[in-house]
C-alpha positions as CSV (number, residue, x, y, z in Angstrom):
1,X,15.4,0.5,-0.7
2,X,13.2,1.8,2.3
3,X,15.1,3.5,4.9
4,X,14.4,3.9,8.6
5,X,11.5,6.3,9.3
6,X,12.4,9.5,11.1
7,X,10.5,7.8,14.4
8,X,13.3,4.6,14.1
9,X,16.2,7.1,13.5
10,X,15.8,8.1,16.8
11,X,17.3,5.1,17.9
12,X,19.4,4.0,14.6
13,X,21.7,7.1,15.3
14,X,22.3,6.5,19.6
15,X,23.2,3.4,18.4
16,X,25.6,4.3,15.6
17,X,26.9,6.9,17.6
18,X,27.9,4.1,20.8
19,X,29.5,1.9,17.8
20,X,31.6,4.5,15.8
21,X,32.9,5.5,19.5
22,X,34.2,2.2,19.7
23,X,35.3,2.0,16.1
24,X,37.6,5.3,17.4
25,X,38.7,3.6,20.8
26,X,39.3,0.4,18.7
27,X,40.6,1.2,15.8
28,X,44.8,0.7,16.7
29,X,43.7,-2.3,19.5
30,X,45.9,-5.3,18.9
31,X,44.5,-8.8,18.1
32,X,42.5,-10.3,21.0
33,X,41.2,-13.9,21.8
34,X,41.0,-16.2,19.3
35,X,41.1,-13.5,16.8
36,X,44.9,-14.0,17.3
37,X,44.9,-17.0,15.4
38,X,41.3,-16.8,13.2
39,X,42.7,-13.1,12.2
40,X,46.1,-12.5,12.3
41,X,47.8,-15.8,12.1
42,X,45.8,-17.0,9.4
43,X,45.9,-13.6,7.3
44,X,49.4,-13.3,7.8
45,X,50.3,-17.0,6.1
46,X,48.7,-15.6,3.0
47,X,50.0,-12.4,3.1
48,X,53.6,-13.6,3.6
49,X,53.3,-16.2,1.2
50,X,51.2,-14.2,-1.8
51,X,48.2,-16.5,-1.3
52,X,50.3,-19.1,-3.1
53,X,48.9,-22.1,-0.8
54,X,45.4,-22.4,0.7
55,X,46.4,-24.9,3.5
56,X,47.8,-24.2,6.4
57,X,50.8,-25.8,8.0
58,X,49.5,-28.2,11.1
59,X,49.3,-27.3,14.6
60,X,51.7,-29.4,15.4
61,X,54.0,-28.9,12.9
62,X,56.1,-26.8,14.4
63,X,55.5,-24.1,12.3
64,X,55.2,-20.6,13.5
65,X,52.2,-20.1,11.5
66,X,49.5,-23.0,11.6
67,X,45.7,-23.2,10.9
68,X,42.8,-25.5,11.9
69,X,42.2,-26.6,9.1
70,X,38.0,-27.3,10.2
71,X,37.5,-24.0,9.9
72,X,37.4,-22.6,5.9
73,X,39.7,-19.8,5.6
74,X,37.9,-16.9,4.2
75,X,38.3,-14.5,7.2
76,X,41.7,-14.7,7.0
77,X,42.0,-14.6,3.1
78,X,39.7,-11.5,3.5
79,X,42.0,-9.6,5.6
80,X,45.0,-10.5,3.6
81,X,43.6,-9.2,0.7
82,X,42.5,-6.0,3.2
83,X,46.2,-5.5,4.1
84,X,47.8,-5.8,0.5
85,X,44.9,-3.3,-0.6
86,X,44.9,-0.8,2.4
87,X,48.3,-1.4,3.5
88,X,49.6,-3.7,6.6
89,X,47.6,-2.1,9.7
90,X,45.5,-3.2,12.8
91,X,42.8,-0.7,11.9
92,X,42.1,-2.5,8.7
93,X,40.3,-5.2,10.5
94,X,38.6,-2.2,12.7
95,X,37.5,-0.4,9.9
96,X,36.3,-3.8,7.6
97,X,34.0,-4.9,10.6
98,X,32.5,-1.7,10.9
99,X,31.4,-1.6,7.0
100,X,29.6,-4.9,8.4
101,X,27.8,-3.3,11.2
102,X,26.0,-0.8,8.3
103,X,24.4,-4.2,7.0
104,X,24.0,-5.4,10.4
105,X,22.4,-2.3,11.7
106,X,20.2,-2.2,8.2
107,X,18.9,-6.1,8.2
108,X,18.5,-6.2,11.9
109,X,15.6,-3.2,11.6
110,X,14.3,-4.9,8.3
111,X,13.7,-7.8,10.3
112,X,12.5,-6.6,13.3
113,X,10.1,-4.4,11.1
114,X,8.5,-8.1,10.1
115,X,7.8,-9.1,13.4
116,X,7.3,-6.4,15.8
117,X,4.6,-3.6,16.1
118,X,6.3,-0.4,14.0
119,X,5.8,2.3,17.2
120,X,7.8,-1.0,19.4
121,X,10.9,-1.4,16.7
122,X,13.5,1.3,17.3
123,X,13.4,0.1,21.3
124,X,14.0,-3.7,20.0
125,X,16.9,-2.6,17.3
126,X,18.5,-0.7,20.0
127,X,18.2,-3.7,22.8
128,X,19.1,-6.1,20.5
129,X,22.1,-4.3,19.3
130,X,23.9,-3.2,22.4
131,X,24.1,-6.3,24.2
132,X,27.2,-6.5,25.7
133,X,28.3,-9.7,23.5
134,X,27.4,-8.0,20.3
135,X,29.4,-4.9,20.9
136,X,32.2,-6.5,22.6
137,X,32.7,-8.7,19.4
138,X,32.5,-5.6,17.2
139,X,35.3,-3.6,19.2
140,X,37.5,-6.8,18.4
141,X,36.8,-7.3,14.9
142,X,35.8,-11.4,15.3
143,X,34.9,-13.1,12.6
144,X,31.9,-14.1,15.0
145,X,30.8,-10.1,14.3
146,X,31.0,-11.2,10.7
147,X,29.0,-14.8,11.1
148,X,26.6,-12.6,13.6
149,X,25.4,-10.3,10.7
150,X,25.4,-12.8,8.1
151,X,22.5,-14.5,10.2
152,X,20.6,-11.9,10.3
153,X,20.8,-11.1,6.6
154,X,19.9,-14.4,6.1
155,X,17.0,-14.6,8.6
156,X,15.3,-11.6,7.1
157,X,16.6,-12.7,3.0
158,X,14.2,-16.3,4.3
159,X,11.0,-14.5,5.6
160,X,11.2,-12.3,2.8
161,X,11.7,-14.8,0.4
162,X,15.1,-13.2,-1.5
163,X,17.2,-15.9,-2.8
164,X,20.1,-14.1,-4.1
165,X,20.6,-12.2,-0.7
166,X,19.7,-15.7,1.1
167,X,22.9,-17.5,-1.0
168,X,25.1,-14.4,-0.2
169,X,24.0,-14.6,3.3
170,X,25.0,-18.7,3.5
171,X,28.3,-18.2,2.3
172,X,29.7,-15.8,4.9
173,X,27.6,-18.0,7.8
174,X,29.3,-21.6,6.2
175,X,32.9,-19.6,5.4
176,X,33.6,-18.2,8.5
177,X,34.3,-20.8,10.4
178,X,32.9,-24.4,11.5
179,X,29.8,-23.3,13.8
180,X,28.8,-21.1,10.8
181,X,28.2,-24.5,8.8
182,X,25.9,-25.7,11.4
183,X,24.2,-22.8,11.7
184,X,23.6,-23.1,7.9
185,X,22.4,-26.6,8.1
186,X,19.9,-25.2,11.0
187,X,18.9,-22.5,8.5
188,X,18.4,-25.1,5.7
189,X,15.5,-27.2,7.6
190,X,14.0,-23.9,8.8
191,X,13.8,-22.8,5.4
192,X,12.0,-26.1,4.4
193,X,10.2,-25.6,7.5
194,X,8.8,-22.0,6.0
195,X,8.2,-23.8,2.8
196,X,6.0,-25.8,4.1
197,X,3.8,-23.9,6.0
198,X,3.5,-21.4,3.2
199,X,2.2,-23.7,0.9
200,X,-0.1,-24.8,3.1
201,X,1.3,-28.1,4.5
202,X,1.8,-29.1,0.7
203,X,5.0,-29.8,0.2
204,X,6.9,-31.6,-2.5
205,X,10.5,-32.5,-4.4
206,X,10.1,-29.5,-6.8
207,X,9.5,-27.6,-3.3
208,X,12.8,-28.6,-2.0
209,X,14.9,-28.4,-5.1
210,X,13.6,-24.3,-5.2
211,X,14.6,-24.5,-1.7
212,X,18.0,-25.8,-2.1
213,X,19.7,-23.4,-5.0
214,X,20.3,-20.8,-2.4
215,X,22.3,-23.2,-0.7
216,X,24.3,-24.8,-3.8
217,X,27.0,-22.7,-4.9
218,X,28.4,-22.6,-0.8
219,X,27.7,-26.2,-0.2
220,X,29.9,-26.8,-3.2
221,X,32.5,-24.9,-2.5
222,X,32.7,-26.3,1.1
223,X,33.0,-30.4,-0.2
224,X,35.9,-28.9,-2.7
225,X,38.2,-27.6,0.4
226,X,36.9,-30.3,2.6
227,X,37.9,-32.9,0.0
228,X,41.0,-31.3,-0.9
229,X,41.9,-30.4,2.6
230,X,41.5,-34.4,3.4
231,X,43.2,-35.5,0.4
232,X,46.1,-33.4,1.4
233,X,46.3,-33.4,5.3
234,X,44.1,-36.2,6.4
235,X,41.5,-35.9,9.1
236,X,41.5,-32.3,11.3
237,X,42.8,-33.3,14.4
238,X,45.6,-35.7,13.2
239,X,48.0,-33.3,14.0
240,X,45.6,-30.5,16.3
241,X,46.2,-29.4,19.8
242,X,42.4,-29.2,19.7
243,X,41.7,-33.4,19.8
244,X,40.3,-33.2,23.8
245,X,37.6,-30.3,22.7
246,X,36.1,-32.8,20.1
247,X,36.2,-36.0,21.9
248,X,33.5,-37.2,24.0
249,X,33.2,-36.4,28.2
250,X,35.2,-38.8,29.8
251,X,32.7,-38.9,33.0
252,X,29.4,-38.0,34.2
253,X,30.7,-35.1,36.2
254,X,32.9,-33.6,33.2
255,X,28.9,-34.0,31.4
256,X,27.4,-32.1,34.3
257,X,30.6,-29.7,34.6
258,X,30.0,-28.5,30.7
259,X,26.5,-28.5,31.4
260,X,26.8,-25.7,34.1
261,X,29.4,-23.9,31.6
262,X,26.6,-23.7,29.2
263,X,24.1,-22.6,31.5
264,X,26.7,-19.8,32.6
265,X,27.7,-18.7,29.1
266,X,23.9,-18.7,28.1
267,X,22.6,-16.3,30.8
268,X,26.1,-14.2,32.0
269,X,26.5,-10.6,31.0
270,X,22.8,-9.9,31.6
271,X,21.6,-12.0,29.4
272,X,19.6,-13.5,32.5
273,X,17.1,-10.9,32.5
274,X,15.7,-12.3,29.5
275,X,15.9,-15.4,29.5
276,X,13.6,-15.1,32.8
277,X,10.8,-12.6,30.9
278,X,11.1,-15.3,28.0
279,X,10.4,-18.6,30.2
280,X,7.3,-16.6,31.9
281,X,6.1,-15.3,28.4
282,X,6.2,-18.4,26.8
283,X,4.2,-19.9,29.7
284,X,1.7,-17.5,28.9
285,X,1.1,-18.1,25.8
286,X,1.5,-21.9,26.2
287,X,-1.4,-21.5,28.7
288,X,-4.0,-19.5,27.1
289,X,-3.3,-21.3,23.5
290,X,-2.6,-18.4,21.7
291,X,-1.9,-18.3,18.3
292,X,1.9,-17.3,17.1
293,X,2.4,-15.6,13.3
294,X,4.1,-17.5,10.4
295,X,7.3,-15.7,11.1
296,X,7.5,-16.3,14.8
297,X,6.9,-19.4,14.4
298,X,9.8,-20.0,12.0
299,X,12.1,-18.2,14.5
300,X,11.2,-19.9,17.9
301,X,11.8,-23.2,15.6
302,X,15.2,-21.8,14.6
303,X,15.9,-20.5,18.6
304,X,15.2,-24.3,19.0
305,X,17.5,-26.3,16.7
306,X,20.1,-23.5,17.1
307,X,20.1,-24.4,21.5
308,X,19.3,-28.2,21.1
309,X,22.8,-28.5,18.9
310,X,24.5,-27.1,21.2
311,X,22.8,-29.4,24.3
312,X,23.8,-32.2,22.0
313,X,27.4,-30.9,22.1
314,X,27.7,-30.8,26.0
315,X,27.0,-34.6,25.6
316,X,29.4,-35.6,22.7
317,X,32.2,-33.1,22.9
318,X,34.1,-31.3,25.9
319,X,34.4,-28.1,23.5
320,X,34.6,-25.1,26.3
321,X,32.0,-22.9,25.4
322,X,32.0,-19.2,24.8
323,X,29.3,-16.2,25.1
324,X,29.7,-15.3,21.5
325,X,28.7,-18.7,20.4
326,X,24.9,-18.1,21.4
327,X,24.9,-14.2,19.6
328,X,22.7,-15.7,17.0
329,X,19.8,-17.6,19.6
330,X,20.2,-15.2,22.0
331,X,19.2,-12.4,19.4
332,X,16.3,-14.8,18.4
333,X,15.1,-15.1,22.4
334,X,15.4,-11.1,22.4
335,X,13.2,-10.7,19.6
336,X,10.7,-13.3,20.3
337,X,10.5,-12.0,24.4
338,X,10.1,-8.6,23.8
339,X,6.9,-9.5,21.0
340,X,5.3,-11.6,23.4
341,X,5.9,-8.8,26.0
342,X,4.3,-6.7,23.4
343,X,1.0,-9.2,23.0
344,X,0.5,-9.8,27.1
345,X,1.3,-6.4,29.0
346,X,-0.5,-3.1,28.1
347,X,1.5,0.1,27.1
348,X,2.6,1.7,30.0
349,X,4.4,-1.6,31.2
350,X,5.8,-2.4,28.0
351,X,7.6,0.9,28.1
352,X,8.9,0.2,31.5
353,X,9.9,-3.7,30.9
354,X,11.6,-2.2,27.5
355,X,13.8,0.0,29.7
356,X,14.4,-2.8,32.6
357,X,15.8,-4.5,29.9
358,X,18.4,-2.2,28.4
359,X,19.5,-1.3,32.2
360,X,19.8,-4.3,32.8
361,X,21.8,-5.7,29.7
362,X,24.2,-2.5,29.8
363,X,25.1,-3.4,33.3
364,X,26.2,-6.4,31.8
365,X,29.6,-5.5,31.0
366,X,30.4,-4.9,35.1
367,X,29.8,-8.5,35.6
368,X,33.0,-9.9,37.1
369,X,33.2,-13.0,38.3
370,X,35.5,-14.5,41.0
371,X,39.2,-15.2,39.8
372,X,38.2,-18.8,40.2
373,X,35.4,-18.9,37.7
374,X,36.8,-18.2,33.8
375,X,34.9,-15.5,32.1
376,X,34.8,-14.8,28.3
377,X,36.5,-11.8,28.0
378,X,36.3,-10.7,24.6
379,X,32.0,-10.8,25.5
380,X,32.4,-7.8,27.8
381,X,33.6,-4.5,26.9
382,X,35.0,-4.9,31.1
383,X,38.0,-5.9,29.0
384,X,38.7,-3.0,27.4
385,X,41.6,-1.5,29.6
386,X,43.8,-4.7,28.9
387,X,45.5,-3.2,25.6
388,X,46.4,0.3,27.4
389,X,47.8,-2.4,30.5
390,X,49.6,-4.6,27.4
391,X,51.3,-2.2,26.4
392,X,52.6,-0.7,30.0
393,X,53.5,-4.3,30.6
394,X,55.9,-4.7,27.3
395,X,57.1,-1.4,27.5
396,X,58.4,-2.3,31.0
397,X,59.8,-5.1,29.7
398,X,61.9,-3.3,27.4
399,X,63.2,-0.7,29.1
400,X,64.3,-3.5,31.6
401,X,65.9,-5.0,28.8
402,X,64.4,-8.3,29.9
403,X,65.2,-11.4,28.0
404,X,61.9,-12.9,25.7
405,X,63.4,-16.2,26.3
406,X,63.1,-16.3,29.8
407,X,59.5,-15.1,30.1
408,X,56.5,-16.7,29.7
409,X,53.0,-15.8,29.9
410,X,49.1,-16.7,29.6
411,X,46.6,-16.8,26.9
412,X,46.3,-13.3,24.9
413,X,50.0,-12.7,26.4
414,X,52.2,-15.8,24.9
415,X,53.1,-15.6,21.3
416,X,54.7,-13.7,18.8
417,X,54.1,-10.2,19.4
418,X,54.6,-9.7,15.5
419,X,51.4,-11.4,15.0
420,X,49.0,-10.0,17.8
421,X,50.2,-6.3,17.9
422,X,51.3,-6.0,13.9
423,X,54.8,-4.2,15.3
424,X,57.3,-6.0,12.8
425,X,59.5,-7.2,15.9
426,X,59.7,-11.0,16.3
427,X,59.7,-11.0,20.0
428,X,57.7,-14.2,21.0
429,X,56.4,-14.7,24.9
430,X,56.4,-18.5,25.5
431,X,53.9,-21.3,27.5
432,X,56.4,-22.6,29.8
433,X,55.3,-22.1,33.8
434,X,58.9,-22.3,34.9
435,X,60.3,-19.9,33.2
436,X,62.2,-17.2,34.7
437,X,59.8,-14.9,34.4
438,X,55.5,-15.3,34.0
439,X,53.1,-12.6,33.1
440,X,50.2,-13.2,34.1
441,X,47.0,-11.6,34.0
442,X,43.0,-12.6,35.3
443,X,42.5,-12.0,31.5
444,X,44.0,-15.4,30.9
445,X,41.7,-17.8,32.7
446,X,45.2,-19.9,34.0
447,X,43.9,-23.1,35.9
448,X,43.7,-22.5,39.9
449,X,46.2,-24.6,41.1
450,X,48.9,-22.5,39.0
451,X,47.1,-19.4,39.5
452,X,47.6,-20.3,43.4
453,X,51.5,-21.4,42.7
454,X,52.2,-17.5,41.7
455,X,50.6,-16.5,45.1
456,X,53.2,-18.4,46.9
457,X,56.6,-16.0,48.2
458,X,58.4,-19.2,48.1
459,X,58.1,-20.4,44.7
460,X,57.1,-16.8,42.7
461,X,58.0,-13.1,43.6
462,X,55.7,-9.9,41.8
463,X,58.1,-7.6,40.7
464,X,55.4,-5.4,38.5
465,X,51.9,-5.1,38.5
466,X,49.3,-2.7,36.3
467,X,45.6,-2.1,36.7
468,X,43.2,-0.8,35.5
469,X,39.1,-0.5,35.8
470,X,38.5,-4.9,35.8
471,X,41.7,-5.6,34.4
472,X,44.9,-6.3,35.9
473,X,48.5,-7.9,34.9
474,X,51.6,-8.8,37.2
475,X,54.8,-10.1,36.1
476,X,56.0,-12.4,38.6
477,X,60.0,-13.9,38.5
478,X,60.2,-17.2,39.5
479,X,62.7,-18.0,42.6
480,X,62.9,-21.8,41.8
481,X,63.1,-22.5,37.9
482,X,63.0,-26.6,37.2
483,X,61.8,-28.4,33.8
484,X,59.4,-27.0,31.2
485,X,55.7,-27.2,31.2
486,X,53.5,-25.6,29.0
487,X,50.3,-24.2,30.0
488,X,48.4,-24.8,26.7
């Protein structure tokens, strides 16, 4: 196995360094985002229940613990398996992610070692892999870290032409949740796609069946869950609280609405930097006719399909998008701007474009938005001050012996706390906006006119508030409690 010259270890071990100090920060954080239910929720049904049953109770079941069902449970039968091994912790999940950023760290310089110059590929591994996204991700321990890395095995497992570390790649992309499975079926046509142009444009059926072993054993195991999971529970959102994400826009503007989201979530976090230096390079070498490598060309195809599936979605579903969806194009964009930066400037300016770059792309985790305009949170490490606030909050709580059923509180902050902080205490927050008390926090992306309601004297009073750096949380009691209404 070739390791990292001593000229790339210059930048392997800064960027080590930046992730095992947030592996250290990290490591006791409580469950964030959707990790809440893709994590812990999930891991603890099998955990409690001694992996006895695969499916899930439905979300509207009434169940304390329910799954999706569309998505196949291996990240939470992994960390099940994690916790009755290593013993029921939050830094189990912390500690399990960062085994997966030594294979990220490994196959994104093996790939990168493909496509870019070798004096040029230390500055691309360590761009690529401190973009805000990426890192935030890791310091949560999302599955999408997982699905992130498992791309880029698979990427460099294609070009290289590897098909046992291709299949083992597929399998984490397909199994960790639903987007993975497109992804896969994006990675299948590329792969064809290779095929064909290295064999010249010749291309036939015993071709595609060598192409398609890699691909078996996962596609297999995903029509046995599927077909059981429908055999047993019917379609997905039968019983889901997600229906309105996967139906299609009701109107032109909701189209145009999404549309804007996607734009947003594509370029936020200083992402915007290159997508601008991409557009002008690509005009470049659209102009002057240049010829692109094998491999490029197999990657801006993949950059393509991956970002036309997800136009297509802004047209069929009303599925909010987030920042960590786009890790796996955005890391193709990266790669492919900075070669073409490479080809077009000379050597003094690709030094200073290189450094632009990262400057830029750091200062991405200062972006805040207006309260008005929701922001992904778990895509900027800006949120990392809310568990330190979290647990101010609850403690205050406590000690003013404060009933759980008369509070209420946004997303990250309703729920069980037994299941996002791993504390053993059922004490569960709830959705309703008239309770007696709401904690809310800009964390929690409430819509505006309730966000303005808790602003008003006359209807909500602030009797607590904590901040810190971006993030901030106020309990407010309400003066004038009436009939429930949940905010989900």
């Amino acid at each position: 196995m070739k390791l990292p010259s001593r000229k790339d270890l210059l930048f392997v071990i800064p960027v080590l360094c930046v992730y095992i100090i947030l592996t250290i920060i990290s490591a006791n954080h409580c469950y964030f985002w959707d990790n809440i239910q893709q994590i812990s929720k999930e891991a603890h049904w099998y955990y409690l229940t001694d992996f006895k049953h695969l499916l899930m109770p439905d979300q509207n079941s009434g169940a304390e613990i329910t799954g999706t069902g569309y998505h196949p449970p291996l990240m939470g039968l992994m960390t099940a398996l994690l916790w009755k091994v290593f013993g029921y912790n939050l830094w189990v999940s912390h500690v399990f992610v960062f085994f997966w950023l030594l294979i990220l760290i490994y196959n994104v310089w093996k790939l990168i070692s493909r496509v870019i110059p070798e004096k040029f590929v230390g500055w691309v591994l360590l761009i690529s892999l401190l973009e805000p996204t990426v890192l935030s991700q890791f310091s949560t321990a999302s599955p999408d870290f997982i699905l992130f890395t498992a791309f880029i095995l698979s990427v460099r497992a294609l070009l290289e032409q590897k098909q046992i570390l291709l299949s083992i790649g597929i399998f984490f992309i397909c199994c960790i949740n639903m987007r993975g499975i497109f992804v896969g079926a994006i990675l299948f046509i590329t792969n064809c796609y290779y095929s064909y142009i290295q064999a010249n444009s010749r291309f036939n059926i015993r071709s595609f069946l060598k192409i398609i072993v890699p691909y078996l054993p996962t596609l297999l195991l995903l029509i046995g869950y599927f077909t059981y999971y429908f055999i047993v529970k019917g379609w997905f959102f039968k019983n889901s609280t997600s229906t309105d994400h996967y139906s299609i826009p009701t109107s032109f503007g909701r189209i145009i609405k999404h549309f804007a989201e996607f734009g947003l979530r594509s370029v936020e976090n200083g992402r915007i930097l290159i997508w601008t230096i991409g557009i002008y390079t690509t005009y470049i070498f659209v102009k002057s006719k240049t010829p692109i490598h094998q491999n490029l060309k197999v990657l801006v195809l993949f950059f393509l399909l991956l970002t036309g599936l997800y136009i297509l979605f802004i047209f069929i579903t009303q599925m909010p998008f987030s920042a960590r969806y786009f890790m796996p194009q955005f890391f193709l964009l990266t790669l492919l701007t900075l070669s073409g930066i490479i080809q077009i400037f000379e050597k003094k300016r690709i030094w200073r474009i290189f450094v632009l770059v990262l400057i830029f792309e750091i200062s991405g985790n200062f972006w805040i938005y207006p309260e008005r305009i929701a922001k992904s949170w778990d895509c900027t490490l800006a949120h990392l001050s809310y568990y330190e606030l979290r647990n101010e909050c609850f403690n205050y709580i406590d000690q003013q012996k404060l009933d759980y059923k008369e509070i209420s509180g946004g997303f990250c902050l309703y729920g069980n706390r037994r299941f996002i902080e791993m504390n053993g205490e059922d004490k569960d927050i709830g959705t309703d906006v008239n309770s007696k008390y709401f904690i809310y926090s800009n964390i929690s992306n409430v819509e505006d006119s309730f966000a303005d309601s808790l602003k008003n004297p006359k209807l909500w009073i602030p009797i607590k508030s904590f901040k810190r750096g971006f993030v901030y949380i106020i309990i407010y009691k309400n003066k004038l409690p009436e009939k429930k209404n949940s905010i989900k």
